[in-house]
C-alpha positions as a LaTeX table, in Angstrom:
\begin{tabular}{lrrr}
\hline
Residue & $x$ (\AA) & $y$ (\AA) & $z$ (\AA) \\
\hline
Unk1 & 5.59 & 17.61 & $-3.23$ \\
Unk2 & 2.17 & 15.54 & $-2.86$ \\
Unk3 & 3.83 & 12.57 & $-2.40$ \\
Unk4 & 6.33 & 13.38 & 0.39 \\
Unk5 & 3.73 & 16.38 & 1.68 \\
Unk6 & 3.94 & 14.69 & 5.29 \\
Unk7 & 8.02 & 14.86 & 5.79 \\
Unk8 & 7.94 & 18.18 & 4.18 \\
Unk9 & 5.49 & 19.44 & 6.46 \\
Unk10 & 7.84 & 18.49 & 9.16 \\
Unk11 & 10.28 & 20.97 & 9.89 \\
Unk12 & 13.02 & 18.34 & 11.19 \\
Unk13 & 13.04 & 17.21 & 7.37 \\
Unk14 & 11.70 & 19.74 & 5.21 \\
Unk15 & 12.93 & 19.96 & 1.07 \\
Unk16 & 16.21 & 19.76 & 2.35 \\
Unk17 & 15.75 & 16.51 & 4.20 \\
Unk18 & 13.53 & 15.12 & 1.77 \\
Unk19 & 16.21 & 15.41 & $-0.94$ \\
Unk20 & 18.59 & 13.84 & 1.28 \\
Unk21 & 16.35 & 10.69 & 1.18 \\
Unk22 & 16.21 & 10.88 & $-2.28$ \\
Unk23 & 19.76 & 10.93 & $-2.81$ \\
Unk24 & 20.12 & 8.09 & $-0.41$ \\
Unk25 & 21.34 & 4.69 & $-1.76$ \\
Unk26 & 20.37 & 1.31 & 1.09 \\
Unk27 & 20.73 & $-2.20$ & 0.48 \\
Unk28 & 18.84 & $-4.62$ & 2.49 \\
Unk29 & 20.06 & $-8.11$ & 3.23 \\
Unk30 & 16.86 & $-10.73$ & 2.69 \\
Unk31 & 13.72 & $-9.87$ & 1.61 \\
Unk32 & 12.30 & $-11.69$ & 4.55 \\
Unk33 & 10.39 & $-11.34$ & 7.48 \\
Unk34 & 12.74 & $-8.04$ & 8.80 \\
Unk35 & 13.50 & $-7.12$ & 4.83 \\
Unk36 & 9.79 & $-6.75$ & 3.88 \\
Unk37 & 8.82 & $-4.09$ & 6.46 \\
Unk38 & 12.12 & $-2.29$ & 5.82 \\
Unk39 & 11.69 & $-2.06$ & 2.23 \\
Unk40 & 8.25 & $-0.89$ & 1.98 \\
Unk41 & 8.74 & 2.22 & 4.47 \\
Unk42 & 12.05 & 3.16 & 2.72 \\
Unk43 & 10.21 & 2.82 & $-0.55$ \\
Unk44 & 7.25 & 5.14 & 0.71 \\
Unk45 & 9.84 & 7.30 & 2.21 \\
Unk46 & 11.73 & 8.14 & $-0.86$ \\
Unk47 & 14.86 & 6.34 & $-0.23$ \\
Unk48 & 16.05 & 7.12 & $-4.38$ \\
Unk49 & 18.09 & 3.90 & $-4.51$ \\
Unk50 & 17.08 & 1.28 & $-2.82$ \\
Unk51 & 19.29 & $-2.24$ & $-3.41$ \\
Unk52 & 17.59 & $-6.03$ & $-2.54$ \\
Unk53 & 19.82 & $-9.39$ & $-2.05$ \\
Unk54 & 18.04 & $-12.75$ & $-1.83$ \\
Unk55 & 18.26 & $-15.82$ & $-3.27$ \\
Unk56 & 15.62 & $-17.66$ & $-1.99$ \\
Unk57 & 11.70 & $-17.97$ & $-3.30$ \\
Unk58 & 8.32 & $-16.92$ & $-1.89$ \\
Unk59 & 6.80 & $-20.23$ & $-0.08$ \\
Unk60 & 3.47 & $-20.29$ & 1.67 \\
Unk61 & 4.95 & $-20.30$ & 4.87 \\
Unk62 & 6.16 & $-16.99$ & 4.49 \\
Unk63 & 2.74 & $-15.09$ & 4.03 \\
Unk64 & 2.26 & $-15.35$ & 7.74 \\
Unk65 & 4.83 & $-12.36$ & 8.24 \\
Unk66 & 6.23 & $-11.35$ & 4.84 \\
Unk67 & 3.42 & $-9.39$ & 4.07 \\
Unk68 & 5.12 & $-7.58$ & 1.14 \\
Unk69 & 4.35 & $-10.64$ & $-0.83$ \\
Unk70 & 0.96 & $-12.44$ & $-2.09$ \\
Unk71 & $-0.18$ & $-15.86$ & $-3.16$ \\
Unk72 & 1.12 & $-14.67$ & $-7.09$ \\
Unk73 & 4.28 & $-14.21$ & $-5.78$ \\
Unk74 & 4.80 & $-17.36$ & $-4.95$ \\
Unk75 & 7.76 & $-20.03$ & $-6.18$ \\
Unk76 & 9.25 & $-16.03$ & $-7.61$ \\
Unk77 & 12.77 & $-15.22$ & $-6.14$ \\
Unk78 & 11.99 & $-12.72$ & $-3.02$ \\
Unk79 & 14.50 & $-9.83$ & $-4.34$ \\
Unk80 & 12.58 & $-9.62$ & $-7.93$ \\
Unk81 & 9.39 & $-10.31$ & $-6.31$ \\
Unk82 & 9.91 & $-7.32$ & $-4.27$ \\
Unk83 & 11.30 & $-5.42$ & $-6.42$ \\
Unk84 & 7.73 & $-5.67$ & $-8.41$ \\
Unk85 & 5.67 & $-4.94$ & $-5.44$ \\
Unk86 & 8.00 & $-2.02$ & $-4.41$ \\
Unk87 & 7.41 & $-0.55$ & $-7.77$ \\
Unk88 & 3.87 & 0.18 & $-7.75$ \\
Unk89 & 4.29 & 1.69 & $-4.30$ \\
Unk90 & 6.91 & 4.16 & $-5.78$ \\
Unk91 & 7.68 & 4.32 & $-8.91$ \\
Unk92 & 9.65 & 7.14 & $-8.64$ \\
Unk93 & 13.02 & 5.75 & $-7.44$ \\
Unk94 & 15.50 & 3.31 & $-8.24$ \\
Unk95 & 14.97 & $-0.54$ & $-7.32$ \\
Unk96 & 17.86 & $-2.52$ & $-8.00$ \\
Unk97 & 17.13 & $-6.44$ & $-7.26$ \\
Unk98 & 20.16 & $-8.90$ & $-7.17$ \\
Unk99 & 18.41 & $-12.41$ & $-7.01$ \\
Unk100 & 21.51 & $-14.12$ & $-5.73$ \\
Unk101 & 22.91 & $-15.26$ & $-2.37$ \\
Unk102 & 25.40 & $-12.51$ & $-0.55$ \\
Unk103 & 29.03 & $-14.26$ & $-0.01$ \\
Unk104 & 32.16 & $-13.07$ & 0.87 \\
Unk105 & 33.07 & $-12.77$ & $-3.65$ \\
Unk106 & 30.37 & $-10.47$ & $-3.89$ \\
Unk107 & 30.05 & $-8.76$ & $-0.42$ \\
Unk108 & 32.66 & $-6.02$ & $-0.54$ \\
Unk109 & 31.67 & $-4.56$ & $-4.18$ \\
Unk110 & 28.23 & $-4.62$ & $-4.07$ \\
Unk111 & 28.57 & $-2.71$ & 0.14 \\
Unk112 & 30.64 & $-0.22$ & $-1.96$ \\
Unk113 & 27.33 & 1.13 & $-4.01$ \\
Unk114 & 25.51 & 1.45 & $-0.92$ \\
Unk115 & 26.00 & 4.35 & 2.19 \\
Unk116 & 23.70 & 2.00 & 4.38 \\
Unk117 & 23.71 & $-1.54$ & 4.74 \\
Unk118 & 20.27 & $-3.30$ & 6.56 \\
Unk119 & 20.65 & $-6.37$ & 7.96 \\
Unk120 & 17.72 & $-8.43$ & 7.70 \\
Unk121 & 19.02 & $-11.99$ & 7.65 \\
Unk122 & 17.95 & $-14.97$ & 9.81 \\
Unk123 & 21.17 & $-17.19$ & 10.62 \\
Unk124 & 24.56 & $-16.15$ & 12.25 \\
Unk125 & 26.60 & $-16.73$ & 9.06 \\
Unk126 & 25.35 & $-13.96$ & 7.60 \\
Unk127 & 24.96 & $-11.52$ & 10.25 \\
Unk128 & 29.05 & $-12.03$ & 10.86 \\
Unk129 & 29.51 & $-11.81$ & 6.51 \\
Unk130 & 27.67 & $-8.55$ & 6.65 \\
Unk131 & 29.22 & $-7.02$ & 10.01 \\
Unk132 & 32.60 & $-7.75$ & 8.62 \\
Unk133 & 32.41 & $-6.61$ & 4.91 \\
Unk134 & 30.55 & $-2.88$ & 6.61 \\
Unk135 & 33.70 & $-2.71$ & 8.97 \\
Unk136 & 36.09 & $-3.26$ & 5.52 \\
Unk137 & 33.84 & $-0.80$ & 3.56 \\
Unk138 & 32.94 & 1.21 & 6.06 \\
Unk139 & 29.38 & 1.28 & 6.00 \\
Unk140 & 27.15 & 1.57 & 8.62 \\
Unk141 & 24.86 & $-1.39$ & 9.48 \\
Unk142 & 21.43 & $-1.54$ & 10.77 \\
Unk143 & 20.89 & $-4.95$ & 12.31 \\
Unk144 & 18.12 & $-6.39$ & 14.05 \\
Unk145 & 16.92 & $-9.81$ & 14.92 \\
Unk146 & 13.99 & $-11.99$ & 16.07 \\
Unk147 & 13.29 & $-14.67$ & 18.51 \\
Unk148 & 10.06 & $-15.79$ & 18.67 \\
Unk149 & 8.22 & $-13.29$ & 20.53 \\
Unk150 & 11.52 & $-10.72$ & 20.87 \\
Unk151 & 13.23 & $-8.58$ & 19.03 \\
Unk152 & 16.44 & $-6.89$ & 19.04 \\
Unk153 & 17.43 & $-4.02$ & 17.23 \\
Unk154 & 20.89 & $-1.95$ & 16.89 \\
Unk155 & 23.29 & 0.03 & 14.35 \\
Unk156 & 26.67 & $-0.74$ & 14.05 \\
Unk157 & 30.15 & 0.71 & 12.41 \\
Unk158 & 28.14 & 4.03 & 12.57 \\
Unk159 & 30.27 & 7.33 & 12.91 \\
Unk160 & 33.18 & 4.94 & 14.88 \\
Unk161 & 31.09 & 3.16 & 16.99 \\
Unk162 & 30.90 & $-0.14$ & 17.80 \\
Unk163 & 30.68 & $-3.08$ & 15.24 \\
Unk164 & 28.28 & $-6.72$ & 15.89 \\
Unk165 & 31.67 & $-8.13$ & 16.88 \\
Unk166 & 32.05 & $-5.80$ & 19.72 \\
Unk167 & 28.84 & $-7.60$ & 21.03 \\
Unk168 & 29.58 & $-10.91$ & 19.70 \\
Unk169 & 32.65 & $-11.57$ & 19.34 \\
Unk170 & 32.36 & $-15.24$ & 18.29 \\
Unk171 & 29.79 & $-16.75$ & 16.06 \\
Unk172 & 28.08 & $-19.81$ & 17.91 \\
Unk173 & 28.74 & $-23.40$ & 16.17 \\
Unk174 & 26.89 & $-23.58$ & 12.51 \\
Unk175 & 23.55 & $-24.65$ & 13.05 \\
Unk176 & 23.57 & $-24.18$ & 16.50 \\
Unk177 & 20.88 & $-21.92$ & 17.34 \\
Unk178 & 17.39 & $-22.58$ & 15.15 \\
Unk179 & 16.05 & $-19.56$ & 13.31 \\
Unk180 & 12.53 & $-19.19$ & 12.90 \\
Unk181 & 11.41 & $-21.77$ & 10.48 \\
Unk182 & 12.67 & $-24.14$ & 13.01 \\
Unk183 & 11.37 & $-22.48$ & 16.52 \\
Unk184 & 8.40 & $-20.32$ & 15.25 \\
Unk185 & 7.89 & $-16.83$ & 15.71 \\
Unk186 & 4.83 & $-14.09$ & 16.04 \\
Unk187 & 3.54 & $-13.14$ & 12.61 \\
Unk188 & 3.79 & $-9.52$ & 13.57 \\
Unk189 & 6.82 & $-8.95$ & 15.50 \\
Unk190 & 9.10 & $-8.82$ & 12.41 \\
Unk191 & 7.23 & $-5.91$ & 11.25 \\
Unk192 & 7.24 & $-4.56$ & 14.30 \\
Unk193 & 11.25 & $-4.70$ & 14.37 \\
Unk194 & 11.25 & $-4.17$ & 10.78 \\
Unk195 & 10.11 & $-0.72$ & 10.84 \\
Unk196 & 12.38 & $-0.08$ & 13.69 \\
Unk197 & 15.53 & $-0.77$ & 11.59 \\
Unk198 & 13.56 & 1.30 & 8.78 \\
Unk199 & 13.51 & 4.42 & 11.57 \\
Unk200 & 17.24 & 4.10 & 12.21 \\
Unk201 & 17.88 & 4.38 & 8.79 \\
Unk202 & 15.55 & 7.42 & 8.16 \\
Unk203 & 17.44 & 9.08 & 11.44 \\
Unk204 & 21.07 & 8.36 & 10.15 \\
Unk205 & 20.21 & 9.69 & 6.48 \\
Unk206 & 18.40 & 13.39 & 7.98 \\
Unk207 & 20.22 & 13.59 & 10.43 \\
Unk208 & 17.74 & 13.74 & 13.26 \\
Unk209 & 17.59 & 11.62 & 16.71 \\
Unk210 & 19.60 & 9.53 & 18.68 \\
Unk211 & 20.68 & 6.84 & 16.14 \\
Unk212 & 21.06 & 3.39 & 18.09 \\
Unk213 & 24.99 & 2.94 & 17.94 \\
Unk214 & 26.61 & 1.66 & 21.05 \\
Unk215 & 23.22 & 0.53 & 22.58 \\
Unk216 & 20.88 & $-2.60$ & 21.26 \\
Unk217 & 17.39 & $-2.10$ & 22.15 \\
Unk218 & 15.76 & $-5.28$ & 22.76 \\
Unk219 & 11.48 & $-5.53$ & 22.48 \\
Unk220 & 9.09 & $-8.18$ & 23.72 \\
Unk221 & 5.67 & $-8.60$ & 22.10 \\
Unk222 & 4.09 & $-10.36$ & 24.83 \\
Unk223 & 4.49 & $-7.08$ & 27.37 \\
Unk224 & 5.27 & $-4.60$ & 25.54 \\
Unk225 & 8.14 & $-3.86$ & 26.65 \\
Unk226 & 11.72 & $-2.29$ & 25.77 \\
Unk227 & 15.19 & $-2.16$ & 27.58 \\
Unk228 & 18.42 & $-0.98$ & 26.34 \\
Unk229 & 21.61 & $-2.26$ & 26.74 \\
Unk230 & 24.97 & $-0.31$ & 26.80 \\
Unk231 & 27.48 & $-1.56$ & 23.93 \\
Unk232 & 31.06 & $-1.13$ & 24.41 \\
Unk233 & 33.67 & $-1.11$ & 21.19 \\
Unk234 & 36.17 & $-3.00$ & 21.32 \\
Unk235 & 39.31 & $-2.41$ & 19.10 \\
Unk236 & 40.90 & $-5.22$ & 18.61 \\
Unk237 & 37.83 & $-7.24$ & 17.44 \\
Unk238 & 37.54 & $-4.62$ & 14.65 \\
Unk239 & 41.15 & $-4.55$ & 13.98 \\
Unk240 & 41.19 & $-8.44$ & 13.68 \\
Unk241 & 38.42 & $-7.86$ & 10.99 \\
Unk242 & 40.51 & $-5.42$ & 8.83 \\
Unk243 & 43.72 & $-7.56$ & 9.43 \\
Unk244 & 42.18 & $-10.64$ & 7.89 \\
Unk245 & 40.24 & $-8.98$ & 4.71 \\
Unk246 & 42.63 & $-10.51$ & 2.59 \\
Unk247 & 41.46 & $-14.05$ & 3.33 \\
Unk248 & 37.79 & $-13.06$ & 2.84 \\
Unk249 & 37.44 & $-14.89$ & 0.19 \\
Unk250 & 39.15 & $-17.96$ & 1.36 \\
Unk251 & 36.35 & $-18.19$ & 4.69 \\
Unk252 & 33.63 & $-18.68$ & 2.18 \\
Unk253 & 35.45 & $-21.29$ & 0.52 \\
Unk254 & 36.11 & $-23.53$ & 3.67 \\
Unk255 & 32.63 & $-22.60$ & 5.16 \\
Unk256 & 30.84 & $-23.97$ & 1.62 \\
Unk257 & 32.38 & $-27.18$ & 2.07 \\
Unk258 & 31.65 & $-27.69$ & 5.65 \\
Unk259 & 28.02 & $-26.69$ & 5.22 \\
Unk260 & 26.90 & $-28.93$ & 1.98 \\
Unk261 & 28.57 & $-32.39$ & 3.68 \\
Unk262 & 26.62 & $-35.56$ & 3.92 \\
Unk263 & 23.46 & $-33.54$ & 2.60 \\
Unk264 & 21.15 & $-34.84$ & $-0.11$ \\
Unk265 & 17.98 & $-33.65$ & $-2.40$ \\
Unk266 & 14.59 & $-35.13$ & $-2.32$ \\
Unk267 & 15.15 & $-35.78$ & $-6.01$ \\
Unk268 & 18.27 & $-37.79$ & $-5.11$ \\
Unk269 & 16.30 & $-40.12$ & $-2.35$ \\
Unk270 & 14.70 & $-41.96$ & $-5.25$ \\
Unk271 & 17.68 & $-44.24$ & $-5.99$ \\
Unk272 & 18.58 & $-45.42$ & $-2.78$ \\
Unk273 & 17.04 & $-48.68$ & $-1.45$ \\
Unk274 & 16.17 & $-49.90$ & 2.21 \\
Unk275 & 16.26 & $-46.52$ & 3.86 \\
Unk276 & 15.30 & $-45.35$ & 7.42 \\
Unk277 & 13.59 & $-41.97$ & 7.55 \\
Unk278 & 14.59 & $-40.29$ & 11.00 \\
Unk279 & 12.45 & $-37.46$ & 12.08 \\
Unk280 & 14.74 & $-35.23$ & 14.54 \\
Unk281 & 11.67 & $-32.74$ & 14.96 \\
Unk282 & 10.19 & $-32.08$ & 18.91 \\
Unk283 & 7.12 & $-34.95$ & 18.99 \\
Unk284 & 4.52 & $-31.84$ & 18.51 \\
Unk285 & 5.82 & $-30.24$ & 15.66 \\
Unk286 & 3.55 & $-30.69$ & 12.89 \\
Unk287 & 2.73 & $-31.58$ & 9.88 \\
Unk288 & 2.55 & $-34.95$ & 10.89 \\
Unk289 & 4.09 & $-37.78$ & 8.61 \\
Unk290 & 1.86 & $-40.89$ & 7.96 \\
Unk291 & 2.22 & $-41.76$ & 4.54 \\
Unk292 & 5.27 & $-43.82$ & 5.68 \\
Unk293 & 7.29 & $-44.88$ & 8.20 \\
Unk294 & 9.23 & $-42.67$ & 10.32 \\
Unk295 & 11.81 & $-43.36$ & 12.80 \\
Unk296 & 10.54 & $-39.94$ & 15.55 \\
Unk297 & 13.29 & $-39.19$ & 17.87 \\
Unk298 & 14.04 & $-35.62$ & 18.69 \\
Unk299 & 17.37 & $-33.78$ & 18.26 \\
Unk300 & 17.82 & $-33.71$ & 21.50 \\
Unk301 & 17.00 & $-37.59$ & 22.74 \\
Unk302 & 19.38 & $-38.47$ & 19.90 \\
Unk303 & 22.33 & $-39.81$ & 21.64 \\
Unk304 & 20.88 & $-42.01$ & 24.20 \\
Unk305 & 18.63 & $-43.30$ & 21.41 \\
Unk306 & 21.44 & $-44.49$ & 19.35 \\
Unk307 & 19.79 & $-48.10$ & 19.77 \\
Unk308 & 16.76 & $-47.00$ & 17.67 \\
Unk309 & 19.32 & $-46.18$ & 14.20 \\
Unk310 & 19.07 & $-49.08$ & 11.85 \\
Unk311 & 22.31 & $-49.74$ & 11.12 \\
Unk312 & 22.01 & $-51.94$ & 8.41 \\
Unk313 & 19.96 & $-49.35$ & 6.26 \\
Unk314 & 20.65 & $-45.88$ & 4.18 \\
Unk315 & 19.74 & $-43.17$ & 6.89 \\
Unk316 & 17.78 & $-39.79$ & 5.58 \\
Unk317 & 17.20 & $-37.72$ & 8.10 \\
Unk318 & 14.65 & $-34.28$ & 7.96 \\
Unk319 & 13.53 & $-31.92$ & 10.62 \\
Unk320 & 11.45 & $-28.63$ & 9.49 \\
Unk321 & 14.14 & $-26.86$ & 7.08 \\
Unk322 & 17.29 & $-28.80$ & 7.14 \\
Unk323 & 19.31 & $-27.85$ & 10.30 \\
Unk324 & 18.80 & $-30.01$ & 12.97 \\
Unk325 & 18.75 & $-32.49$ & 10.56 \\
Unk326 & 22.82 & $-31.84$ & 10.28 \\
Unk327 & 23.36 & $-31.79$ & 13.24 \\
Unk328 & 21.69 & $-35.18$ & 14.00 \\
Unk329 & 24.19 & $-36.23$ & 11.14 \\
Unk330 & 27.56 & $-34.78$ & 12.84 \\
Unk331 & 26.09 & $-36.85$ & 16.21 \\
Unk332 & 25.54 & $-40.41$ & 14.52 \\
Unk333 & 29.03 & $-39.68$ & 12.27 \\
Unk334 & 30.46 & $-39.21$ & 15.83 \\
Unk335 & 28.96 & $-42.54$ & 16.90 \\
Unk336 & 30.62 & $-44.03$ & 13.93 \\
Unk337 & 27.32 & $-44.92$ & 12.13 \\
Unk338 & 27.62 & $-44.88$ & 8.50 \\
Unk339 & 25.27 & $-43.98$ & 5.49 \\
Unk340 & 23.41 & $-40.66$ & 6.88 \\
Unk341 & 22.08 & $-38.30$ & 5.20 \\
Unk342 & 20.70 & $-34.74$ & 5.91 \\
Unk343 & 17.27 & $-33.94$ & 3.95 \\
Unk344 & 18.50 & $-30.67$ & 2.96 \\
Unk345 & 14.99 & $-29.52$ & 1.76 \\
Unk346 & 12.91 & $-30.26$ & 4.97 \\
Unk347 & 9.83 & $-31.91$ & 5.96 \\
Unk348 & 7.55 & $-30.06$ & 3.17 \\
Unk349 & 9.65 & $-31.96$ & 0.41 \\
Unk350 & 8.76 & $-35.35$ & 2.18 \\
Unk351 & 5.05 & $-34.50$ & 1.89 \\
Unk352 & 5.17 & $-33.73$ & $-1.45$ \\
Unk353 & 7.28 & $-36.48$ & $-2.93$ \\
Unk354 & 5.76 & $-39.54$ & $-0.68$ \\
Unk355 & 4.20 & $-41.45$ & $-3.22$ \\
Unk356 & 8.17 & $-41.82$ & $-4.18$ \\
Unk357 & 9.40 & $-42.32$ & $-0.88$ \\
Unk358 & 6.90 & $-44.97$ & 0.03 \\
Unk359 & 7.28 & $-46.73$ & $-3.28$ \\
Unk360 & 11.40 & $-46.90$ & $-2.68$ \\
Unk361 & 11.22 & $-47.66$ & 0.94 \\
Unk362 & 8.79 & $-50.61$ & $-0.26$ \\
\hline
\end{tabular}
């Protein structure tokens, strides 16, 4: 009663609703920038079982938004790191933490413990992986994304409504669009959004409000301001989803070996000899690289700058995380030059392995 005084108080929740929060089981998607926000006010909430995927670790560069984490947390997987933080916020309710990447083996079972599913992922892959296992399980999904300063937030497959398909039909080409690692974004717009998705989640559990299905509200930080747009369903991309279940599996197959081609570790850089490093970051992206030389020409000048690629030399090329960097790889494969590589690690890696780097481009 102390704890939850404030929703009991309220007469739209009450013991009854409370309990229904209790009895709730969510899973958020990443642990990120969205994911933090969203699990802290469904932990202070009461949600009683609350489920965390992720398989990546805390980095530095995620304390500017993620503020769920601290400076101990870091190099700790995100899920078990939240799980820990989560726990001395309420320790009354069930964390479950599942330090592994979501795929289209484990998507379907693990949906099936959950009544919610939150979406807080950052690339298109998994947005469409999550949208399509809900629609098979029939889960609702709370989705939202971010864009430097916007955000977007909606819920879809909720009481028959429409799905993220209905909106998108099509994902765009892998790697196509940068997330934020890559383009930036305002330190607190994803909590901003975050606790949106967390208030959608709250509404569809008590029953309460105008939950956001068929409509996708979309925010701006730098005005302040919100606009909704109208979402139509659309049959036959949903039926298309439940027709193909049975080659779920087979999608992440085909999708793993497209995505890990002509890629390569820092740790694997060490053996070649007479390399060109090719920086395919914008010329004002920092940090800057000085320890050694660097080939600088954006993703974008790439093809007319064909003349600039050594041919003669072992190519590694790096942007900020690792996907530009592909896609600079796909454009000098299409130019039929050989020998390139994608730094799969990003910039930061370079930094702290140059003494290596110099030493083997020596």
């Amino acid at each position: 009663m102390n704890r939850y005084n404030r929703h009991i108080i309220l007469s739209e929740i009450g013991q009854t609703g409370q309990e229904k929060l209790l009895n709730a089981k969510v899973l958020v998607v990443g642990a990120g920038g969205l994911g933090c926000p969203v699990l802290q006010y469904l932990a202070a909430a009461g949600i009683g079982t609350l489920g965390i995927i992720d398989f990546d670790v805390v980095e530095t560069s995620n304390l500017q938004r993620q503020v769920l984490f601290g400076t101990s947390c870091l190099g700790q997987n995100k899920a078990e790191a939240a799980k820990k933080r989560l726990e001395d916020l309420n320790d009354e309710i069930s964390i479950i933490a599942y330090p592994e990447k979501l795929t289209y083996q484990n998507a379907i079972d693990l949906f099936k413990q959950f009544d919610i599913i939150v979406d807080g992922s950052d690339n298109f892959e998994t947005r469409y992986l999550v949208n399509d296992a809900c629609i098979i399980t029939n889960k609702p999904l709370v989705f939202a994304a971010i864009y430097k300063f916007e955000g977007q937030v909606s819920v879809f497959n909720y009481e028959n409504g429409p799905s993220y398909r209905c909106l998108f039909p099509n994902s765009p080409k892998k790697d196509a669009v940068p997330n934020c690692s890559e383009m930036g974004v305002l330190g607190v717009l994803p909590g901003i959004v975050g606790s949106m998705q967390a208030n959608e989640v709250l509404k569809i559990i008590l029953g309460i409000g105008n939950v956001l299905s068929g409509k996708l509200l979309c925010y701006n930080a730098l005005n302040s301001q919100t606009f909704i747009l109208r979402i139509n369903k659309s049959e036959t991309e949903i039926a298309k989803v439940l027709k193909e279940q049975s080659d779920f599996h087979k999608k992440q197959l085909i999708e793993n070996c497209d995505f890990i081609t002509s890629e390569i570790s820092i740790k694997d850089i060490s053996t070649f000899e007479n390399m060109q490093f090719i920086d395919v970051r914008e010329l004002h992206e920092l940090p800057k690289i000085e320890s050694i030389h660097i080939t600088s020409i954006p993703l974008s000048e790439l093809e007319n700058s064909i003349n600039k690629i050594d041919t003669e030399k072992q190519k590694v090329v790096f942007c900020q995380s690792g996907i530009r960097s592909k896609q600079a790889v796909s454009i000098l494969n299409k130019a039929n030059i050989k020998n390139c590589y994608s730094l799969k690690e990003g910039v930061e890696q370079i930094i702290d392995a140059y003494e290596v780097l110099k030493t083997s481009q020596n």
